[in-house]
N, CA, C and O of each residue as an XYZ file, in Angstrom:
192
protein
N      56.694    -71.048     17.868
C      55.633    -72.020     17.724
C      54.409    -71.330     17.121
O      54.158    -70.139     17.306
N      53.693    -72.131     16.415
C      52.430    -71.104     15.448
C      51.330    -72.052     16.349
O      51.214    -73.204     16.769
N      50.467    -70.498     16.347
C      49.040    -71.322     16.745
C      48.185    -71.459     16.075
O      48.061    -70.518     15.291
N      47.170    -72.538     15.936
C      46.423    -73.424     15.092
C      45.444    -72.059     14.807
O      45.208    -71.226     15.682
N      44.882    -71.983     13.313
C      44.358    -70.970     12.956
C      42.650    -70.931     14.077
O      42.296    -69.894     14.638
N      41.890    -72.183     14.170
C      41.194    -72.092     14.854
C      41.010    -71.919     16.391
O      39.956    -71.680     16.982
N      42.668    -72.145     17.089
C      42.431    -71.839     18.445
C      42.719    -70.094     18.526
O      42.471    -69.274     19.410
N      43.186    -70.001     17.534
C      43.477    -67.953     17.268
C      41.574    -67.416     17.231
O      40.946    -66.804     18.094
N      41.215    -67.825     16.198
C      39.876    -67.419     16.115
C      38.987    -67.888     17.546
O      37.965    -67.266     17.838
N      39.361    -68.769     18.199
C      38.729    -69.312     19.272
C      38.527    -68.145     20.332
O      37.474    -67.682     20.770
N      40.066    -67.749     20.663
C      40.330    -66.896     21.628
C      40.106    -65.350     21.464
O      40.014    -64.454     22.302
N      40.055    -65.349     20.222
C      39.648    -63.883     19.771
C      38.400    -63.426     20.223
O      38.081    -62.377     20.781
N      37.471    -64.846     19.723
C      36.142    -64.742     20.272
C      35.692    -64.388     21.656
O      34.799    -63.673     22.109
N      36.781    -65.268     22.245
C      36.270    -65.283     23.984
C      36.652    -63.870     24.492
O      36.400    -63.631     25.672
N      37.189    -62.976     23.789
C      38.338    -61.958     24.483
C      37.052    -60.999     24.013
O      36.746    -60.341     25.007
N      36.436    -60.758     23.223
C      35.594    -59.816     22.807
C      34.094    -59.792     23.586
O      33.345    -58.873     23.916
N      34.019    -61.517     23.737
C      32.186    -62.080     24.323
C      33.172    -61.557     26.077
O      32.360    -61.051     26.851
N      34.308    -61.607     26.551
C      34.471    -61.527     27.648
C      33.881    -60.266     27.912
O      32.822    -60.037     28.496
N      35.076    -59.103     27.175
C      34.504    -57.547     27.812
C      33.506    -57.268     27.311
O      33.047    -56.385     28.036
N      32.303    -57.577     25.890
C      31.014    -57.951     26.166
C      30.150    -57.780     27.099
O      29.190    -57.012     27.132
N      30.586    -58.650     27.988
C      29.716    -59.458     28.817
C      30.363    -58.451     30.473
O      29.565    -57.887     31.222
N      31.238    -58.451     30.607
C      32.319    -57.679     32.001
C      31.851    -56.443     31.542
O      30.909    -56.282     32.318
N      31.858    -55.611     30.928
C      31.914    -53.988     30.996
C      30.421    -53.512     31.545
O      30.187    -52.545     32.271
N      29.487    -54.456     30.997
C      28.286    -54.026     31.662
C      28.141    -54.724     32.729
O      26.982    -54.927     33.093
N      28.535    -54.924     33.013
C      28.531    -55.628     34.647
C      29.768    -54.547     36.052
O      29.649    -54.291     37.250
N      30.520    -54.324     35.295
C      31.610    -53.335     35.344
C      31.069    -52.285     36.121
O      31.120    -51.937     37.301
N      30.406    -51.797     34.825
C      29.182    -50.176     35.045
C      28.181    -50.073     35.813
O      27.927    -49.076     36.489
N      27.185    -51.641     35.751
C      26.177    -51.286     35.756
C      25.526    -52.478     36.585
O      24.522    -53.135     36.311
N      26.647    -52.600     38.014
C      25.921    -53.347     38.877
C      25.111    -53.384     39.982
O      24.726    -54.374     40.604
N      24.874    -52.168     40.184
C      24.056    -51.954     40.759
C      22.616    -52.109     39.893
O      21.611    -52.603     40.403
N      22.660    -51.682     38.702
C      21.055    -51.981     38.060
C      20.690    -53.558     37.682
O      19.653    -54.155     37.394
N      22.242    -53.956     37.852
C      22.039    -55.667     37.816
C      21.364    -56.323     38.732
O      20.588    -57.245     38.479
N      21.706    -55.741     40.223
C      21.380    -56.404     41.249
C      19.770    -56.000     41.750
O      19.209    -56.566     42.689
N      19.166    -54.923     40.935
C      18.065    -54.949     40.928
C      17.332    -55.847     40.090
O      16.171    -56.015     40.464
N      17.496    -56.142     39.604
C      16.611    -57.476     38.761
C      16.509    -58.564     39.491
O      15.602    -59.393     39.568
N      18.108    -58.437     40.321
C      17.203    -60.014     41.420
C      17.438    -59.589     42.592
O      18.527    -59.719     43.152
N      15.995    -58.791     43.297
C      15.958    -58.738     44.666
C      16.071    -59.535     45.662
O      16.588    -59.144     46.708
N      15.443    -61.226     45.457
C      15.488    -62.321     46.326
C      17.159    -62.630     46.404
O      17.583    -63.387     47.277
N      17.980    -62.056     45.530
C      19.351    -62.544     46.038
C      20.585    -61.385     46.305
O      21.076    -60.647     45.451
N      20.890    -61.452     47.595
C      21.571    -60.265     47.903
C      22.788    -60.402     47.430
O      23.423    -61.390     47.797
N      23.394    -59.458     46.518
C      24.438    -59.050     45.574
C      25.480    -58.379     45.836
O      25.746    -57.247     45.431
N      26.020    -58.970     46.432
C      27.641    -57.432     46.938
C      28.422    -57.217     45.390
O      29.189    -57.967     44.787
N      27.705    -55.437     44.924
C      28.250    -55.080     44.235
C      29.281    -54.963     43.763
O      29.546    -55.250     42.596
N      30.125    -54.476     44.667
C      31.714    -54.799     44.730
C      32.737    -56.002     44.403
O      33.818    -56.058     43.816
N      31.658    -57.214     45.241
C      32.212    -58.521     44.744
C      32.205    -58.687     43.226
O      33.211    -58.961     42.573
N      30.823    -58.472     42.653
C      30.330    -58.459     41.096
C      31.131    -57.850     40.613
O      31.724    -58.400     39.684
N      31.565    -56.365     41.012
C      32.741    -55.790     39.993
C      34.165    -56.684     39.616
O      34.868    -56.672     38.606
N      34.268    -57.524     40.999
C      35.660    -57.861     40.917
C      35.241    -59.446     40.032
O      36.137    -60.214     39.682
């Protein structure tokens, strides 16, 4: 079965904005969870 040229480009997109967006969160959650002190952040959870 072929996939539609735009749902290829669709998903390509999301796969790149994903680890994007996850790797620094990944690394660097603890400096995340300093930006919002009023909300307590279980780092660990954030990683997962």
């Amino acid at each position: 079965m072929k996939v539609p040229t735009m749902l290829r480009k669709w998903l390509v997109f999301h796969f790149y904005f994903d680890y994007a967006v996850a790797i620094p969160i990944f690394f660097g959650a603890e400096q995340i969870a300093l930006y919002f002190p009023e909300y307590p952040l279980d780092t660990v959870a954030l990683k997962l």
